[in-house]
C-alpha positions in Angstrom: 0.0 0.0 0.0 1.7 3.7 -0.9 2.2 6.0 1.3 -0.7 8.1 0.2 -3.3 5.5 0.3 -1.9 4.8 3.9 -2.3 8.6 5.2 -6.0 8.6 3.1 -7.3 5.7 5.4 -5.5 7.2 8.4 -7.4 10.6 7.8 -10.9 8.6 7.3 -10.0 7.0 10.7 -9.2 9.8 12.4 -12.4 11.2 10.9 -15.0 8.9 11.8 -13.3 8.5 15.3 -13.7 12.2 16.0 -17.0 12.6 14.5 -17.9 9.5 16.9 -16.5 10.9 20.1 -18.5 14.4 19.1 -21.5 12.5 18.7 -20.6 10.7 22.5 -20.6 14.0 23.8 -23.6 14.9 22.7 -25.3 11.8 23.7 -23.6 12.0 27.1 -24.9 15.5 27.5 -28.5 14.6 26.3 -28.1 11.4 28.8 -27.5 14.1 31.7 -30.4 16.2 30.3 -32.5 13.2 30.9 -31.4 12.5 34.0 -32.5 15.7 35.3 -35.2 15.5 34.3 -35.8 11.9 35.2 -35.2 13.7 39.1 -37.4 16.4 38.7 -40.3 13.5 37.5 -39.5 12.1 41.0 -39.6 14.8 42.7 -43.4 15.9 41.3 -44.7 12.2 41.5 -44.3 11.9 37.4 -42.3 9.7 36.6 -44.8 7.6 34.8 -45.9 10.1 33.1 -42.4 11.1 31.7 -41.4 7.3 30.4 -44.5 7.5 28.5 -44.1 10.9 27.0 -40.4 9.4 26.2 -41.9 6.8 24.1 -44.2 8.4 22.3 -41.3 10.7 21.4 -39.3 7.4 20.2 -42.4 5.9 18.2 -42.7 9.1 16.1 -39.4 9.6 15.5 -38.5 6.1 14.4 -36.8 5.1 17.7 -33.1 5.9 16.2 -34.1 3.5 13.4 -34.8 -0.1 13.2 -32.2 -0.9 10.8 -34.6 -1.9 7.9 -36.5 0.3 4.9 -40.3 0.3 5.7 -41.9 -1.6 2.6 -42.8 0.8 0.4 -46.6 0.4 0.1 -47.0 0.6 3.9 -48.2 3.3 5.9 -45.2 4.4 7.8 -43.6 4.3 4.0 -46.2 6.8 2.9 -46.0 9.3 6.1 -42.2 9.5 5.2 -43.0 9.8 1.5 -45.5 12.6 1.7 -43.5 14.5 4.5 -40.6 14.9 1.9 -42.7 15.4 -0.5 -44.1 18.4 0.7 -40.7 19.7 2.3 -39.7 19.2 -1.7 -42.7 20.8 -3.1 -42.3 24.0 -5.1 -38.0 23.6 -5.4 -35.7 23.0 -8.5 -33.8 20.1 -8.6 -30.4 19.5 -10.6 -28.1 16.8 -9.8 -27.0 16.9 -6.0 -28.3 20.6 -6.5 -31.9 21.8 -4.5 -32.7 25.8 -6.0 -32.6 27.4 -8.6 -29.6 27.4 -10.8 -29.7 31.4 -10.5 -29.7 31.3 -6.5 -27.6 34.1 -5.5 -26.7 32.4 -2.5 -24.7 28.9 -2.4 -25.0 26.9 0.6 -22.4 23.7 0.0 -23.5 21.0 2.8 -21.3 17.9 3.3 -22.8 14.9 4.6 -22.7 11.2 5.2 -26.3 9.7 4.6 -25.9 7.5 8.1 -24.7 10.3 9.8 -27.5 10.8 12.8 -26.2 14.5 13.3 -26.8 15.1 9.5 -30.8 13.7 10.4 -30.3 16.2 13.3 -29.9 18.9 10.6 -32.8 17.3 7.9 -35.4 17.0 11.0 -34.8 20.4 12.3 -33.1 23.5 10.7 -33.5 22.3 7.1 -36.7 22.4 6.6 -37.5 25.7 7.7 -34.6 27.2 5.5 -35.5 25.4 2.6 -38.9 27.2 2.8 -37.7 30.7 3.4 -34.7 30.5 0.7 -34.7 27.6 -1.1 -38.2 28.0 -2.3 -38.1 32.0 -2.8 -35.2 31.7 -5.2 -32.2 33.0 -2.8 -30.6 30.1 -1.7 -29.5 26.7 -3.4 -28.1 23.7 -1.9 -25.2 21.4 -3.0 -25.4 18.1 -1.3 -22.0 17.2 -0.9 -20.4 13.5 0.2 -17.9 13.2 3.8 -17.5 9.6 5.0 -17.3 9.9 8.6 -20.2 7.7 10.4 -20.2 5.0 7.7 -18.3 2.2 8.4 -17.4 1.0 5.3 -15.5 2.9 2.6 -17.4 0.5 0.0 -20.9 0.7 1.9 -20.4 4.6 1.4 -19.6 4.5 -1.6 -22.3 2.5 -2.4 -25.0 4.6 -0.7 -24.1 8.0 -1.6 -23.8 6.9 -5.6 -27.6 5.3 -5.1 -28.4 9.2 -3.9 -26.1 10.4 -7.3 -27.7 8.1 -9.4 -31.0 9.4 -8.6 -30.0 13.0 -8.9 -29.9 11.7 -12.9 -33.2 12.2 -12.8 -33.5 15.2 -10.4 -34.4 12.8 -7.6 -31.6 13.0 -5.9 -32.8 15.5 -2.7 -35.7 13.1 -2.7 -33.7 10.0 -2.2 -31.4 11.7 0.5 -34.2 12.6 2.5 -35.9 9.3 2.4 -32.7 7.8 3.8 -32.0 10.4 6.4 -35.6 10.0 7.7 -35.5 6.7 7.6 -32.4 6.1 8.6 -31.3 3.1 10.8 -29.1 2.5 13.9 -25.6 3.3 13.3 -22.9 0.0 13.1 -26.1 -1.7 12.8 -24.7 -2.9 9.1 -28.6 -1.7 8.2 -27.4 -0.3 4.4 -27.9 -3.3 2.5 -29.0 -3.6 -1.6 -32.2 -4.4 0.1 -32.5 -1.2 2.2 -31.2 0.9 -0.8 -33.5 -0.5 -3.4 -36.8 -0.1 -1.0 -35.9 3.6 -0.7 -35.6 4.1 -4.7 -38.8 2.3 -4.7 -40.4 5.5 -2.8 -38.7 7.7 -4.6 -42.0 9.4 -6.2 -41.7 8.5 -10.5 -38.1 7.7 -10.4 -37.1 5.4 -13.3 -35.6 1.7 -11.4 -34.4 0.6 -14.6 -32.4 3.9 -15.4 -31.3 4.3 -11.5 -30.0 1.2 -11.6 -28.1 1.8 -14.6 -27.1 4.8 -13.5 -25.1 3.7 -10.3 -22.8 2.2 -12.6 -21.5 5.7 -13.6 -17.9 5.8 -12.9 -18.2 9.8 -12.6 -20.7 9.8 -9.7 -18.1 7.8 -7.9 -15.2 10.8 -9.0 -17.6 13.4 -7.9 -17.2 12.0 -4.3 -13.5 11.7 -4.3 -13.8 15.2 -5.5 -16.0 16.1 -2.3 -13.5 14.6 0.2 -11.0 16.5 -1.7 -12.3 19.3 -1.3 -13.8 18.4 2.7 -10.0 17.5 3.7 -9.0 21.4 1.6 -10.9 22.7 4.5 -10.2 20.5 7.2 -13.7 19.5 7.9 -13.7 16.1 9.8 -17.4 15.8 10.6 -20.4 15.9 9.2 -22.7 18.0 8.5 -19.8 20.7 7.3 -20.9 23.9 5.6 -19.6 26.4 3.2 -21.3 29.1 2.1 -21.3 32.4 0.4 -22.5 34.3 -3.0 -22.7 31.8 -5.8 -19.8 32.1 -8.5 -17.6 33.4 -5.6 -15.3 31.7 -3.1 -17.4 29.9 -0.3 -16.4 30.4 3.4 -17.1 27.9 6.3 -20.2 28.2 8.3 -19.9 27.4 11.5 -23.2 26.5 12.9 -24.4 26.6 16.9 -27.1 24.5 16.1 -29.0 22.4 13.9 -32.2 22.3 15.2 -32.6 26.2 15.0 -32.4 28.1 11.7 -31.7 31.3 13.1 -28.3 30.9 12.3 -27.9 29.2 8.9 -30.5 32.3 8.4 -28.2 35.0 9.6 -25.1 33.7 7.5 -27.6 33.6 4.2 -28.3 37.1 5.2 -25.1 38.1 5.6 -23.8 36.9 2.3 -26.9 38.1 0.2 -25.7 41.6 1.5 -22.1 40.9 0.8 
């Protein structure tokens, strides 16, 4: 193995390991959160009451995944189908690209599709910014690929082409959002052909026969050697990473506070629409 290869694999490590300890953190500090809150259940006599509030909260948010695609004619299937659907509704799609063409404003967002933080992002902040600037014509999107929560280089290879491939048809945002919302538990080894296939399957009118084709397209698989290029350029070694700034001009890292709030992603949009 050369020397390069060797410090390209030691740089993945080193990714997914720190992206996995900042996702501990968080899950440490949420645990702590909970336990608090567990006390102050006690304390009132409501404890009962809390563990079932807790798993309601886990039923409608999937539980963190069960580690297989719902079939595709089945009702939890459908709610996930029509809630993209209508976060899609009225936007442009081109390629890994969600606005207009003509956007004035470029947000570049690099992600691993099993990357919980990155369904962090598509539950919360996202949806609210694609409505105020995605769908006004201010703001596009370039879906961009980082390996750090996948496992394997091959399985993310894999997965992010069957998002590419789909973009071949302007499906692509469709497909990413189908697999961040229905996303499984991570290690789990849930991204099978399996899993991948029922998600094109919900994918409304995308063409099976030409997706599958489609994977095969050796520059799909350059375009994400080009993204980690460009990720390790600017030392991102998490996901979700941002860059943003006018379209056409050199992009800047965004450095968010949270991902759950827009208020932020909708200051920097500002901020560069006045620039």
């Amino acid at each position: 193995m050369s020397q390069a290869s060797d410090e390209e694999d030691l740089t993945r490590k080193q990714r997914r390991e720190q992206a996995r300890a900042q996702r501990k953190a968080a899950e440490e500090a949420a645990a702590g959160d909970a336990a608090r809150r567990k006390r102050l259940a006690q304390l009132g006599g409501a404890l009962a009451v809390v563990v079932v509030a807790i798993v309601v909260i886990l039923i409608a948010t999937g539980g963190g995944g069960k580690g297989k695609v719902a079939a595709p004619t089945s009702p939890q299937a459908q709610s996930q189908v029509a809630a993209v659907t209508s976060l899609l509704a009225g936007t442009t799609q081109k390629g890994n690209v969600l606005g207009s063409p003509t956007a004035p404003v470029t947000l570049q967002y690099f992600g691993d599709l099993e990357c919980p933080i990155c369904r962090e992002f598509t539950l919360g902040a996202l949806p609210a910014i694609i409505q105020k600037w995605v769908k006004t014509g201010k703001l596009k999107i370039e879906y961009r690929s980082l390996e750090t929560a996948t496992r394997e280089p091959e399985t993310f290879r894999t997965q992010q082409v069957a998002a590419l491939a789909a973009g071949k048809q302007d499906k692509a945002w469709d497909f990413i959002e189908l697999f961040y919302h229905e996303q499984g538990e991570e290690d789990s080894g849930y991204v099978t052909e399996s899993f991948l296939q029922g998600l094109a399957q919900q994918v409304p009118g995308l063409n099976l026969a030409k997706w599958t084709t489609d994977r095969g397209d050796q520059a799909l698989l350059a375009q994400i050697a080009t993204d980690t290029q460009e990720a390790n350029n600017n030392n991102f070694t998490g996901t979700p990473s941002f860059l943003i700034g006018k379209t056409g001009g050199t992009l800047k890292k965004y450095e968010y506070s949270s991902l759950t709030d827009p208020s932020g992603f909708d200051e920097a949009i500002e901020a560069a629409l006045k620039s």
